[in-house]
LONUSE-426924 format. One record per residue (C-alpha): residue in three letters; x, y, z. Coordinates in steps of 0.5 Angstrom, whole numbers, plus 500, padded with zeros to 3 digits. Layout:
<atoms>
ALAXYZ...
</atoms>
This chain:
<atoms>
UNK502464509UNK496464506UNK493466500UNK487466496UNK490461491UNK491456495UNK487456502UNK491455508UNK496450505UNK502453507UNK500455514UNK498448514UNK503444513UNK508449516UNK503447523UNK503440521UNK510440521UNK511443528UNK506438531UNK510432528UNK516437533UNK512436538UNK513430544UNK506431548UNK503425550UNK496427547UNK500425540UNK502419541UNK499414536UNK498420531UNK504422529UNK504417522UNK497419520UNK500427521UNK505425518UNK501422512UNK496429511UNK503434511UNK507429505UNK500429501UNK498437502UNK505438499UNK504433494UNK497438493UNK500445495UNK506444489UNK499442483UNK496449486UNK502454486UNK502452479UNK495453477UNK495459481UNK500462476UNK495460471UNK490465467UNK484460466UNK484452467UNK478447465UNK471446469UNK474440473UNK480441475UNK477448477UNK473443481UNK478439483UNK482445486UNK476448489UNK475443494UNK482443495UNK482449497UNK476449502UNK479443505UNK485445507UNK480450511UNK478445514UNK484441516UNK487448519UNK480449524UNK482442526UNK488443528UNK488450531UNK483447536UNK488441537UNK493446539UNK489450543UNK487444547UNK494442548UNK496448550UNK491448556UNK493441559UNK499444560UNK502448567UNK503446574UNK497444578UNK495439584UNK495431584UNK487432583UNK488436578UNK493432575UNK490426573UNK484430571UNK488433565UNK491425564UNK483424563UNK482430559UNK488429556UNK486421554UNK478424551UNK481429547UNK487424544UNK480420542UNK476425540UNK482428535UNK485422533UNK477420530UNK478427527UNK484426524UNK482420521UNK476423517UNK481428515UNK485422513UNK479419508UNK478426504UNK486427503UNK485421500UNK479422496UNK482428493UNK488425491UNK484418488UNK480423484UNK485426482UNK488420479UNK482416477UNK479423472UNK487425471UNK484432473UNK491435474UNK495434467UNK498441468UNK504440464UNK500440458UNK497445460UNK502449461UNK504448455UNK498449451UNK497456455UNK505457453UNK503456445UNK496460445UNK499466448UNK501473444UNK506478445UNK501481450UNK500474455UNK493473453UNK490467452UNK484468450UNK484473444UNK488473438UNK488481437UNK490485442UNK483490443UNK487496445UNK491496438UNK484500436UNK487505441UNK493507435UNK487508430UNK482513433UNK481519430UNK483525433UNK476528433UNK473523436UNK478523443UNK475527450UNK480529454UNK486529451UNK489536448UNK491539455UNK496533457UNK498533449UNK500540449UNK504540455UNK508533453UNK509537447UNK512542450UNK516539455UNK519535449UNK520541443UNK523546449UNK529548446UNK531552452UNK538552455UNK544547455UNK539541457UNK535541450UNK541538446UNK542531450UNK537526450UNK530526454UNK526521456UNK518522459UNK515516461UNK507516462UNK506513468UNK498511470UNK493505471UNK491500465UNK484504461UNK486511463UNK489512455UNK496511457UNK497509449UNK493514446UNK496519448UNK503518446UNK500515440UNK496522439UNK503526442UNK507521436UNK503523431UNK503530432UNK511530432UNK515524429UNK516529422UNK520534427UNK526529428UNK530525423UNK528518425UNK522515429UNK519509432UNK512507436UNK513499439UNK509496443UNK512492449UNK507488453UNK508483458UNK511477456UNK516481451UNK520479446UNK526483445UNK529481440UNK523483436UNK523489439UNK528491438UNK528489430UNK522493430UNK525499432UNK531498427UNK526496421UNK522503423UNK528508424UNK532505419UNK528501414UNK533495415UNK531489416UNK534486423UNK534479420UNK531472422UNK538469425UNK540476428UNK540476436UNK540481441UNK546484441UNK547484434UNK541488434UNK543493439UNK550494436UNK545495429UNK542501432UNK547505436UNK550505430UNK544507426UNK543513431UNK549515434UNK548521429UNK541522428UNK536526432UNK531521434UNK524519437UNK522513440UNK515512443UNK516505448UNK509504450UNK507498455UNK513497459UNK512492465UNK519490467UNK525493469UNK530488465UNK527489459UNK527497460UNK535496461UNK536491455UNK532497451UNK535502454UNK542499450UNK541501444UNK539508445UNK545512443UNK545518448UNK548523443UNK548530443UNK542532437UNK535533442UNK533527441UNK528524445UNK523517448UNK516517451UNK514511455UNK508509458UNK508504464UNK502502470UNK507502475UNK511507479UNK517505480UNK519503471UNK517509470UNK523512476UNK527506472UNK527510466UNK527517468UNK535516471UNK538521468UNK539529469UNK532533466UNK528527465UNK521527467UNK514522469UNK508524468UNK503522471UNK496521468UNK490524471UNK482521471UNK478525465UNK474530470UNK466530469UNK466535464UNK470531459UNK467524462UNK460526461UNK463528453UNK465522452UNK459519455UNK455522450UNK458523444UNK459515444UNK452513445UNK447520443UNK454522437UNK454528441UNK456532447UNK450533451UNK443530448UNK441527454UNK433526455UNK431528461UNK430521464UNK437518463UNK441524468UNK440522474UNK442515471UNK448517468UNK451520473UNK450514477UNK454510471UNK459516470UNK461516478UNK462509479UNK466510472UNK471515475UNK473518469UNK477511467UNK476513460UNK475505458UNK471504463UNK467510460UNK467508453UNK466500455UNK459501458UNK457507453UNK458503448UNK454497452UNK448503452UNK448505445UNK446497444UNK440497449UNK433501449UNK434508451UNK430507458UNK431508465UNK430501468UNK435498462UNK440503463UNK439502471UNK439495470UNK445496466UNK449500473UNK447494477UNK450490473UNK457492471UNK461487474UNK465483470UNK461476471UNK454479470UNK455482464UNK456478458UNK458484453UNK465484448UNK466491451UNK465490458UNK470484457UNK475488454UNK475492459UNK475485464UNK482483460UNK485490460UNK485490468UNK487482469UNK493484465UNK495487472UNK492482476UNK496477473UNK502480472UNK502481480UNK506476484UNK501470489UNK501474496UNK499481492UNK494477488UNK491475495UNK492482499UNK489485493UNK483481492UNK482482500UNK480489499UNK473486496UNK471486503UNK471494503UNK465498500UNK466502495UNK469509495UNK471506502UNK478510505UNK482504508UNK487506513UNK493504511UNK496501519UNK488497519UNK490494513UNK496492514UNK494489521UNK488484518UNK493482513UNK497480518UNK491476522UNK489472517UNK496470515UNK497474507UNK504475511UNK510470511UNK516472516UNK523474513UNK530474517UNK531482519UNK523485517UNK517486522UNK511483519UNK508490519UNK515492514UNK513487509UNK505488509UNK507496508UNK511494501UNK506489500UNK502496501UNK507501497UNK507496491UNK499495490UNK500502489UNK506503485UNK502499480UNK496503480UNK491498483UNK490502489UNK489510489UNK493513495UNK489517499UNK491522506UNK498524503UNK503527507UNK507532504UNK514528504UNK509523500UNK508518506UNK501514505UNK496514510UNK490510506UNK488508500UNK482507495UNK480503490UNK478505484UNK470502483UNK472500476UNK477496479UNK474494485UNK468491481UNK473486478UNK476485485UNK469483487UNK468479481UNK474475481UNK473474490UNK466471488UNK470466483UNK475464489UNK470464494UNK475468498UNK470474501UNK462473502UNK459480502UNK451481505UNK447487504UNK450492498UNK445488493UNK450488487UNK455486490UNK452480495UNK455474493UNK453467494UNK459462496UNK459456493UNK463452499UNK463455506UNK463462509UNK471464510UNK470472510UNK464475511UNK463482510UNK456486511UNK454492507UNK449498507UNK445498502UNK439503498UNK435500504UNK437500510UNK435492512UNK440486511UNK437479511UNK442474514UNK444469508UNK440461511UNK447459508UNK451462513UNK454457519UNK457461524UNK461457526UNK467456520UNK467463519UNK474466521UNK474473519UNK468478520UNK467485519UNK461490519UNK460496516UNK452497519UNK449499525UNK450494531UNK443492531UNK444489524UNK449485526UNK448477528UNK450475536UNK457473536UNK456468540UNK456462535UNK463465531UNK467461535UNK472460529UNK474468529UNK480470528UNK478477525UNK474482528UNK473489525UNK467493528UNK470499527UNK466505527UNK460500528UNK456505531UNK450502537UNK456497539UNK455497546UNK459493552UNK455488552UNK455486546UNK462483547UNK459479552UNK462473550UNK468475546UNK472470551UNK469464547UNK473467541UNK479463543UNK482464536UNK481471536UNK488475532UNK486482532UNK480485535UNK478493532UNK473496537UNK475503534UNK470508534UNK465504538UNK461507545UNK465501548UNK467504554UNK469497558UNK473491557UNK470485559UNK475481564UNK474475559UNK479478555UNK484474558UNK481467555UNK484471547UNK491468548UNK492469540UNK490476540UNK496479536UNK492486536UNK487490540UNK485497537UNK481501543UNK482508540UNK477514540UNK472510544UNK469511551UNK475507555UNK479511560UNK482503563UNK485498561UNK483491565UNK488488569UNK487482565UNK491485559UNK497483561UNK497477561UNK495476553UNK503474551UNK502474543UNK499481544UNK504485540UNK500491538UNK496495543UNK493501539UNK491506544UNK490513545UNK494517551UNK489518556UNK487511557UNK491507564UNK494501563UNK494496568UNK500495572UNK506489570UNK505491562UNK513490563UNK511483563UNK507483555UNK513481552UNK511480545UNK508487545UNK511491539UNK507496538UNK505501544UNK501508540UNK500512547UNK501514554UNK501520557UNK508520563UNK505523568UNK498519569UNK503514573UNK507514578UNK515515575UNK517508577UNK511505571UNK516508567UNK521503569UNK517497567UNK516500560UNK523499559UNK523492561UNK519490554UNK524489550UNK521487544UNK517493542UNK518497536UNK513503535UNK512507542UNK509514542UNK510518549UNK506524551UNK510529556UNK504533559UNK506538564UNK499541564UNK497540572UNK502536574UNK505539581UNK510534582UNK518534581UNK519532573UNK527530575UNK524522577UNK521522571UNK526524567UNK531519569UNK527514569UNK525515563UNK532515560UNK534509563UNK528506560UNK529509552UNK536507553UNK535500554UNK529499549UNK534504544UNK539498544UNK533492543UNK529493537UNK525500538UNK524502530UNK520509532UNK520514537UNK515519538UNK515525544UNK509530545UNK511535549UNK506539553UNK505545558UNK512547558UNK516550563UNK520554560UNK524553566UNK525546566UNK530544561UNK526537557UNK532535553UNK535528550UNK541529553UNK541523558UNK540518553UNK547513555UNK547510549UNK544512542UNK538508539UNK543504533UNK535502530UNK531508530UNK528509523UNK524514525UNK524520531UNK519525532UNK521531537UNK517536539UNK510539536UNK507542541UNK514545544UNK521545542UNK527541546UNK533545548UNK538542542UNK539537538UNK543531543UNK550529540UNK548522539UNK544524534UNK549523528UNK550516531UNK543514528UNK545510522UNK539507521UNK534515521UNK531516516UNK525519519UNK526526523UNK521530525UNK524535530UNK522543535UNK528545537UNK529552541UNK534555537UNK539552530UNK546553530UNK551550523UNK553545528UNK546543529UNK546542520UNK552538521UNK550532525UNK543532522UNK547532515UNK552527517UNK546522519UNK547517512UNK540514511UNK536519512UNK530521507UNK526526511UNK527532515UNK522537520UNK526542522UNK523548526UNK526553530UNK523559535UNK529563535UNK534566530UNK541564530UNK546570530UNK550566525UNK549566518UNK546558517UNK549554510UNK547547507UNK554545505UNK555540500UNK558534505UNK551533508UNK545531507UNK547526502UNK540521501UNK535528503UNK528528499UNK524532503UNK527538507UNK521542511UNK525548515UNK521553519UNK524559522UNK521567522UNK528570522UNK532565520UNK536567514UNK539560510UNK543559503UNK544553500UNK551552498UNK552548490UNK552542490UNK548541497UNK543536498UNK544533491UNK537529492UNK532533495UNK525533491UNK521537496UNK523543499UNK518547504UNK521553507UNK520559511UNK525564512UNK527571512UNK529575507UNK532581511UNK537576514UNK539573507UNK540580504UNK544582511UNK550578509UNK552580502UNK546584500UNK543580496UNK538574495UNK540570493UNK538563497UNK541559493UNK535555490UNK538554484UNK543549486UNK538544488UNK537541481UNK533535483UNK527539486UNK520538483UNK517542488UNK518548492UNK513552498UNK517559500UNK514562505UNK518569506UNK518573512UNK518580508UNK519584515UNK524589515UNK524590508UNK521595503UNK515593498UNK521593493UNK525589497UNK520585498UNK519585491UNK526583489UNK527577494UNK520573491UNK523574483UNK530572485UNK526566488UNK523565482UNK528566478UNK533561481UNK527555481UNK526557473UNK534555472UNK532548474UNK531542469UNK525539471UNK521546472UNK519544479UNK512547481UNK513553486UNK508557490UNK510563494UNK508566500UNK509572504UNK510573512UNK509580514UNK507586511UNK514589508UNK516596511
</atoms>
């Protein structure tokens, strides 16, 4: 794997490793020197793991790690070529042929074997060097930074600079007022049985968005309202034991005692609080297992008690939000208004005297700010020190970056941010660092991410998980710290794209500049200049619109290249012969020939042509036989080249339907990932071939009867047979778009043999619904995905869905209405969050007890149909306790206009009796009577 700490030393080693396996003549000779560079890097990985978890090291030993780094590069180039040179001496060929592979063979052993050596003489001159200047006595380092570090992890500061967040007057604060009220409001209510047992609401967001402050502002207003409180502040690197013996000294005024230990003081406080009304404000939490030992001493008695935490990551605030009526809150940006107030008042000392000049610069300062409180307050307090003119306060913009500026505000807004960078884990560090190569503002798809993450090696293999699952964790979790904003959002919650916040992007940028990790040419404050050779190249826009090529820039080490400028900015590739990522995506003036040499990118990975005027593939893309991903969408392509096919490490071909794929794709036995293509473009028997590529785990088919005149059963047994076959290999996701249908031909699942065991995720329908649900859909333990159109829903359909185990998210939609009276039981349904289910005449009721963990519901009924059974509406929403939001579309047709009347109040009313007050909108169908 590698990662932006320490270069390409694990992919190394892992490569070394495998050449010391292999028995090619070519090594013959070399075997000891390999050996010898693979027992030296591991020598040198293990020192730079551990300075890797080291917030600051010296100047030399920096030094000593940087050429390192840039040398495993180096070393990993050489060895690439090798192989691929290897690879090419093998196969069947003639005599003649034979004895000139033997010669080339014979050359290429000479010339890798002089390689190897000049390899050898710099391992080794690292590692004399690091004897001869005794650069890497690390465990005393380690221990200094132990002893120097506060309760917060900081080893640069003795005071932790948010603890003047707990002193600030109120009058002073921006912004603060609407989300105090409500938290107050949620903590004080007094309504119902729930009021009485304890609650907690955890405040969830990223660092600098004025977490502490608000619940110091909400503890202040309301501690005197309780028999006991108590405000302590976690941090990173916690000590418990302290913790703890701060909330007995504050709820009791008993000193918890210097030799008691944590259990004593847990035992001390359930005592203390067993019968008291209490408030506990925990803030600063960043893991679980702390919450957890806590927690423990939090007797959940009877009185209304109540605890406030704040947390920048998701999934602890979930963890403290367990229990019935509990509650996250999310923390918003200020909105312009409040930014602009803020603002001001810190550098004028007031709202809006602002001269004339500075507006247009200060909104530029407050849009790159994006409402960040800390980020406002940091470089408006910057401002108030500088003269009030527009080439300081421009100078100041292009500036805010956190090596550039040498200011104590700017610095804490820096040690506010590397808090979350450091806590995060190596491979996060790296794939968050790798987001540098965006600009700003930038909406980043999140399967484009994932892809380049996999091609340059972030992603290290686990037993039972695709790359792509691990990359989408790594995904999920960068956001579940708040250290990317999610962006195109599905209503089930599903991300589909990320941005970066400028303030955070800002010391993203700073810290890949450090690394050498991305060089960036054309945006004037971010272009970097690389203290070693290029690794990633990223080319920007800029105010005006030319890009000057960098004289430093030596194609040929490049490895990863990405523009986002017009293709006539962009160098030639020819002389990037290190290629392993190439993304043009949306690089507009991108023409066929300008991948006129592309075959000469032997060590291509993945290849984005997204978006381009692209409209032929060069038969020369047969020399890429390293490319793991090609993406050709929304380009002018309408045929694949023969070629394709015979690229066996291509597992991702990313295509949209209407492109025709060669014949003998049966043969891409490494392809995982097939986006598209429409049945009828081929002749029934290609579908026989897709059933031969037993590796795939992503296919999307598009059924389009539109202008098909043949006879359909062909297809449709071949097809069966061939999603039966994949269904028992490793299909994960499925996806049938279904078009121009005849209503007389009968499109069902039915022929499937056997059941797909590993779908996850199944998408049916869209355009035009299947007959029934098939039988075997209750046999899909693993489905926790399904999007499905279905001519008519019957309680036997709502059995099997329920009965599937797994599954989290449910599109269900009907044309025709069910004669019966449908009910969600209490048996099914066990694990359901999301639940999107339309019918314009259908009735539906949830019975108590059913889908005990539905979050969402998205529902289109008919009210007539309900109040047909009993004569009354009463849909039994109010059964579903877990629910935090609501969408009801009512069809009124057939009602009154006081019927109809009745039926949107009893919706209201039984969301109303629901805990966690889920947000609902309503929305009529159909005029009533």
């Amino acid at each position: 794997m590698v990662s932006a700490l320490t270069g390409a030393l694990n992919s190394l080693l892992f490569k070394l490793n495998d050449l010391l396996g292999s028995e090619h003549k070519s090594l013959k000779g070399l075997r000891g020197e390999i050996g010898f560079l693979e027992s030296e890097l591991r020598s040198m990985n293990s020192m730079l793991r551990r300075l890797a978890d080291m917030e600051e090291i010296d100047a030399q030993t920096k030094e000593w790690r940087d050429r390192v780094r840039e040398m495993t590069y180096d070393i990993e180039d050489c060895i690439d070529l090798f192989v691929h040179h290897l690879g090419s001496l093998t196969g069947k060929a003639g005599v003649i042929k034979k004895m000139a592979w033997i010669i080339k063979g014979l050359q290429l052993s000479h010339r890798i074997s002089g390689h190897i050596q000049e390899l050898k003489a710099r391992v080794m001159d690292e590692s004399d060097r690091y004897r001869r200047y005794d650069t890497m006595n690390i465990s005393s380092m380690s221990s200094e930074a132990h002893l120097h570090r506060d309760a917060s992890g900081s080893r640069t500061r003795s005071v932790d600079p948010r603890l003047s967040a707990l002193y600030t007057e109120a009058e002073r604060l921006v912004g603060i007022d609407g989300p105090k009220d409500k938290i107050i409001k949620w903590l004080m209510d007094t309504q119902g049985g729930i009021s009485q047992r304890l609650r907690t609401m955890a405040i969830v967001g990223c660092g600098g968005l004025g977490k502490t402050t608000l619940a110091n502002q909400v503890y202040l207003e309301v501690k005197n309202q309780f028999d006991c409180s108590a405000f302590v502040t976690v941090s990173q690197n916690p000590d418990v034991k302290h913790v703890l013996a701060k909330i007995l000294s504050d709820v009791s005024g008993a000193i918890g005692g210097a030799l008691a230990d944590e259990h004593h003081l847990i035992n001390k406080l359930r005592e203390y609080l067993q019968d008291k009304r209490y408030f506990l404000v925990i803030d600063d939490i960043w893991d679980a297992q702390t919450w957890r030992i806590i927690e423990c001493a939090l007797v959940k008695n009877s009185q209304g008690s109540r605890i406030v935490t704040t947390t920048r990551i998701n999934e602890i605030a979930k963890s403290c939000c367990c229990s019935y009526g509990d509650q996250v809150y999310e923390m918003k940006a200020l909105c312009a208004t409040d930014s602009k107030r803020l603002f001001f008042r810190r550098i004028f000392n007031s709202d809006e005297r602002c001269p004339p000049q500075l507006r247009e610069a200060a909104n530029n300062i407050l849009r790159k700010c994006g409402g960040l409180p800390l980020a406002i307050i940091s470089i408006s307090s910057l401002l108030a020190t500088k003269p009030k003119s527009l080439d300081q306060w421009d100078k100041v913009k292009s500036r805010i970056n956190y090596t550039q500026e040498n200011s104590p505000d700017i610095e804490t807004m820096a040690w506010v941010l590397s808090l979350s960078y450091f806590d995060l884990p190596h491979h996060l560090k790296t794939c968050l660092m790798y987001l540098s190569i965006f600009p700003e503002d930038y909406v980043i798809k999140k399967e484009r991410l994932i892809g380049r993450w996999i091609a340059e090696g972030f992603i290290h293999a686990k037993q039972g998980e695709s790359l792509y699952e691990i990359g989408e964790n790594y995904f999920n979790e960068l956001i579940n710290r708040s250290l990317l904003q999610p962006v195109d959002i599905e209503d089930d919650g599903q991300v589909h794209a990320c941005r970066v916040h400028d303030t955070i992007l800002d010391f993203v940028v700073s810290r890949s500049n450090e690394e050498n990790f991305v060089t960036m040419v054309g945006a004037s404050d971010l272009t970097s200049t690389p203290t070693g050779k290029i690794r990633r190249l990223s080319f920007h826009k800029n105010s005006e619109g030319s890009v000057t090529m960098p004289t430093y820039l030596l194609r040929s080490h490049v490895p990863s290249l990405t523009t986002f400028l017009h293709a006539g900015q962009v160098p030639p590739l020819l002389g990037f012969y290190g290629l392993r990522v190439l993304d043009l995506e949306n690089c507009s003036g991108l023409k066929n020939h300008d991948l006129k040499s592309i075959g000469r990118l032997i060590q291509l990975r993945y290849l984005n042509i997204k978006g381009t005027d692209i409209s032929d593939l060069p038969c020369q893309i047969r020399e890429l036989q390293y490319l793991e991903t090609l993406d050709i969408r929304s380009t002018h392509v309408k045929e694949l080249p023969s070629a394709i096919v015979q690229l066996q490490r291509l597992a991702h071909l990313i295509v949209d339907c209407h492109v025709k794929l060669p014949d003998g794709i049966g043969n891409m036995q490494a392809l995982e990932e097939l986006t598209g293509f429409s049945v009828f473009m081929y002749p029934s028997t290609f579908l026989q071939e897709i059933g031969k590529i037993s590796s795939l785990r992503v296919l999307r088919v598009v059924w389009n009867y539109v202008d098909f005149q043949g006879n359909a059963e062909t297809y449709k047994e071949n097809l069966a047979i061939s999603l039966t076959k994949l269904g028992t290999c490793y299909l994960e996701s499925l996806s049938l778009d279904i078009h121009g249908h005849d209503e007389e031909d009968d499109f069902s699942l039915h022929l499937w043999t056997l059941a797909p065991c590993r779908l996850r995720k199944l998408y049916i329908g869209r355009w035009h619904p299947i007959s029934r649900i098939p039988n075997w859909t209750e046999s899909l333990a693993n489905l926790q995905y399904l999007h499905i159109y279905v001519k008519r829903i019957n309680q036997e359909d709502l059995r099997m869905l329920g009965s599937i185990p797994s599954l989290l998210t449910l599109y269900l939609f009907s044309d025709e209405a069910p004669k019966e009276k449908l009910t969600i039981s209490s048996q099914g349904f066990q694990s359901l969050t999301f639940f999107k289910i339309h019918c314009y005449h259908m009735g539906l009721v949830f019975e108590a007890g059913s889908m005990a963990k539905l979050e969402y519901l998205h529902i289109l009924i008919s009210a007539f149909q309900v109040k047909s059974w009993d004569g009354s509406f009463d849909f039994g929403i109010q059964h579903l306790y877990c629910l935090t939001k609501v969408y009801a579309y009512i069809n009124c047709y057939g009602l009154t206009a006081e019927e109809a009347e009745a039926a949107v109040n009893a919706i209201m009313i039984s969301v109303d009796t629901i805990p966690n007050c889920p947000k609902l909108q309503i929305d009529r169908r159909y005029a009533p009577l």
